[in-house]
C-alpha positions, -999 to +999 in steps of 0.1 A: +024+056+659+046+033+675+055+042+714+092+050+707+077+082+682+049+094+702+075+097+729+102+114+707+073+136+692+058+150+727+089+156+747+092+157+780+073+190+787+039+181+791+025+219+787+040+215+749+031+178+741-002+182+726+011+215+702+046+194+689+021+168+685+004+189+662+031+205+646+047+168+633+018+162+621+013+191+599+046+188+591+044+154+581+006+154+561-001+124+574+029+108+555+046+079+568+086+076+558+099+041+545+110+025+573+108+031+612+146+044+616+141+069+589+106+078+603+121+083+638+152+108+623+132+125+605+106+128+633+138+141+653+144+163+625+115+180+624+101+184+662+141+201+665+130+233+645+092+232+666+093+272+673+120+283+648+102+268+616+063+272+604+053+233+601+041+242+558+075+251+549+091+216+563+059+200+547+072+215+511+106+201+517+092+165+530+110+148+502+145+165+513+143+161+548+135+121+539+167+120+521+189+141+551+173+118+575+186+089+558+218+104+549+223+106+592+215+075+593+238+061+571+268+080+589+256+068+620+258+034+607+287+030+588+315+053+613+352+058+589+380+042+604+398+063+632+436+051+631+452+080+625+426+109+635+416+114+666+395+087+683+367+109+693+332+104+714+303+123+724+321+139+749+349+156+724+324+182+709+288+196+716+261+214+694+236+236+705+214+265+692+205+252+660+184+275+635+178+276+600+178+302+580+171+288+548+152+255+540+147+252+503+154+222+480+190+225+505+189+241+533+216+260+556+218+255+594+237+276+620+244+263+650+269+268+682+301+247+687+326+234+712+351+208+712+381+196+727+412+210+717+444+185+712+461+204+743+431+189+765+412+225+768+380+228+755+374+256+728+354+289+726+319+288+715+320+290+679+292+301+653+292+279+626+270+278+597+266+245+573+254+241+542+229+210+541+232+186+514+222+148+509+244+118+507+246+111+466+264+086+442+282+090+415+289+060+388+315+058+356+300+032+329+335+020+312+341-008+288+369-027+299+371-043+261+369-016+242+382+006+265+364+039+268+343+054+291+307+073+292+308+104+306+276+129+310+270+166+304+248+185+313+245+226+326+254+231+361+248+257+386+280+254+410+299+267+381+275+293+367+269+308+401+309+310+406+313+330+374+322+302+351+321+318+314+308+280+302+290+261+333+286+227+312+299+201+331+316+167+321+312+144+351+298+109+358+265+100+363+250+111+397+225+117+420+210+119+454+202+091+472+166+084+480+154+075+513+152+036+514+174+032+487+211+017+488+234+036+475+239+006+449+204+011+439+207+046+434+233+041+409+218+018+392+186+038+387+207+072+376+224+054+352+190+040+339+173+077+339+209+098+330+226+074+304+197+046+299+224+016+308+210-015+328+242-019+349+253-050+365+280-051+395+295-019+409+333-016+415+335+008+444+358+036+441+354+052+476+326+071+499+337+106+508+328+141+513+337+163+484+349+192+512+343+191+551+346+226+560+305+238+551+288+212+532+274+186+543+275+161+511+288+124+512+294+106+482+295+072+471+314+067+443+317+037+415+330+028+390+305+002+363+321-021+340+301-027+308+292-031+273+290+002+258+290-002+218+287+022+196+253+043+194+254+035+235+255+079+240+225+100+237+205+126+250+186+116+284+172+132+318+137+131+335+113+154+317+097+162+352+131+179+365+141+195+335+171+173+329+189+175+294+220+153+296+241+144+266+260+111+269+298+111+252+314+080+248+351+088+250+381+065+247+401+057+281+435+076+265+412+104+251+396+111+286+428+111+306+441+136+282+411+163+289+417+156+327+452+166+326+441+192+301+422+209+327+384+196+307+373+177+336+368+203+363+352+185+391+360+161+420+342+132+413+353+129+375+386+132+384+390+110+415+371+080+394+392+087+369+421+081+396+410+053+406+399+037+372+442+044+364+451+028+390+427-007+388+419-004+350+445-031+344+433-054+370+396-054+354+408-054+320+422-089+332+393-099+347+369-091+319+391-113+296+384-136+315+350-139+321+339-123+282+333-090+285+313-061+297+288-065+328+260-049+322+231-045+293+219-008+273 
C-alpha cells in the first residue's frame, strides 16, 4: 500500500484509522484495481460510504465501482470546453451528505447541494438524488462502399420498464467501459463480442451525456468504417450475461427512413446516424481513395 492510500484509507481521526482500515479492506478482498489512480478513486469511493454501507455489499459490486471510479477519472481528466457556460470552480457549488440508498449492478446516491446562483447569491440547500451509471461507448460498423450500416437488436429494459408494448431495441453496438480500458478499446472489443467485426480506426462522433438532470452516464460515441459483405449479420452476445443480439445489415437510405419513421427510438442511434449524414460524403471520398472498408469480420 503505497503511502498516498494508507493515508487516504485512515483519515485523519486516529480513533477510526484502524476500523476504515479494516473496512477497505473487506471491501476490497484483497483486490488491487489496474492502475494506482483508479485504485486511489476507488479507494475514495469506498472509505466515503465507511458507516452508511456494510463493507460485503460494496465487495459484490467491486467490478461497478472499478468502472465509476474510472469513469471520475476520466471527467476529471478530460474537462468540456467552457466558452459559452459558465466558467465554474470549486468554489461555485458544494456537496455534502452523501448516502446511498441503493447499490446494485447501478446504484442511486442522494446527496445535499449548493451553488452559486447567476445573480451572485448562493442557493438553498437542495436534496438531490442521482442515478449512478458508468461512462460507455457506442460504435456504428458502416461500409462506406457499399453503403449500409450494421445495426444491433437486442431486448431492453429502459423501454420495457416505461411501458413500451415491444422493448426490442435497434441501436449501435455498446457497452460500458471497463476500468483500464480506453474508450477505443472498449469499442473495439463490443463490436468483437456484439457483432463479431475486428474494427480498424474509429471516426469519433462525439462524448456526451445522454441527459444531465439524474443520470450519471457519459458516452463516447463512434462511428467504424468497414467491410461488411453479405453474411457479415448474425446472432451474437456473451453466453455468461445472457446476451442474444441479432445483427441487421441495413442499407444507408433504408436506415434513415426508419429514423424518420420513428423505428429508431433511442439517442445514440439517432445522433450517429446525425452525424454519419452529415460526414458520410466526406468518408465515402476518402475510402475511394484508399480501397475500401477499414476493418476485417
Amino acid at each position: 500500500m503505497s503511502p498516498e492510500l494508507e493515508a487516504l484509507v485512515r483519515g485523519e481521526a486516529p480513533a477510526e484509522a484502524e476500523a476504515r482500515l479494516a473496512f477497505w479492506r473487506a471491501a476490497t478482498g484483497g483486490l488491487a484495481a489496474p492502475d494506482a489512480a483508479v485504485e486511489l478513486r476507488l479507494a475514495a469511493d469506498i472509505v466515503a460510504l465507511y458507516g452508511k454501507v456494510p463493507a460485503e455489499r460494496l465487495r459484490a459490486r467491486r467490478g461497478s465501482m472499478l468502472v465509476r471510479a474510472a469513469s471520475a477519472l476520466r471527467a476529471a481528466e478530460s474537462p468540456a470546453p467552457q466558452g459559452l457556460r459558465r466558467a465554474a470552480g470549486p468554489a461555485d457549488f458544494s456537496r455534502s451528505g452523501l448516502q446511498v440508498p441503493f447499490a446494485g449492478f447501478f446504484s442511486t446516491e442522494v446527496f445535499d447541494l449548493r451553488f452559486r446562483r447567476f445573480d451572485g447569491t448562493q442557493s438553498p440547500v437542495l436534496s438531490r438524488e442521482v442515478f449512478i451509471g458508468a461512462d460507455a461507448v457506442t460504435v456504428l460498423p458502416w461500409d462506406p462502399v457499399r453503403d449500409r450500416v450494421l445495426v444491433v437488436e437486442q431486448i431492453r429494459t429502459g423501454p420495457l420498464a416505461r411501458g413500451e408494448a415491444n422493448p426490442w431495441q435497434l441501436e449501435p453496438v455498446a457497452g460500458r467501459i471497463d476500468a483500464g480500458e480506453t474508450p477505443e478499446q472498449a469499442a473495439r472489443r463490443e463490436a468483437l463480442e456484439e457483432a463479431g467485426l475486428v474494427l480498424g480506426p474509429l471516426e469519433k462522433v462525439a462524448e456526451y451525456y445522454p441527459t444531465t438532470s439524474a443520470f450519471s452516464e457519459y458516452l463516447y460515441s463512434y462511428v467504424a468504417p468497414c467491410d461488411l459483405p453479405d453474411g457479415a449479420a448474425g446472432v451474437f452476445g456473451l453466453a455468461e450475461e445472457a446476451e442474444d443480439i441479432r445483427g441487421h445489415l441495413v442499407d444507408f437510405a433504408d436506415l434513415v427512413a426508419r429514423m424518420d419513421a420513428g423505428e429508431l427510438g433511442n439517442a445514440p442511434m439517432i445522433l450517429t446516424l446525425h452525424w454519419l449524414i452529415r460526414h458520410r460524403d466526406r468518408l465515402r471520398a476518402e475510402a475511394a481513395a484508399t480501397g475500401g472498408g477499414r476493418s476485417a469480420i
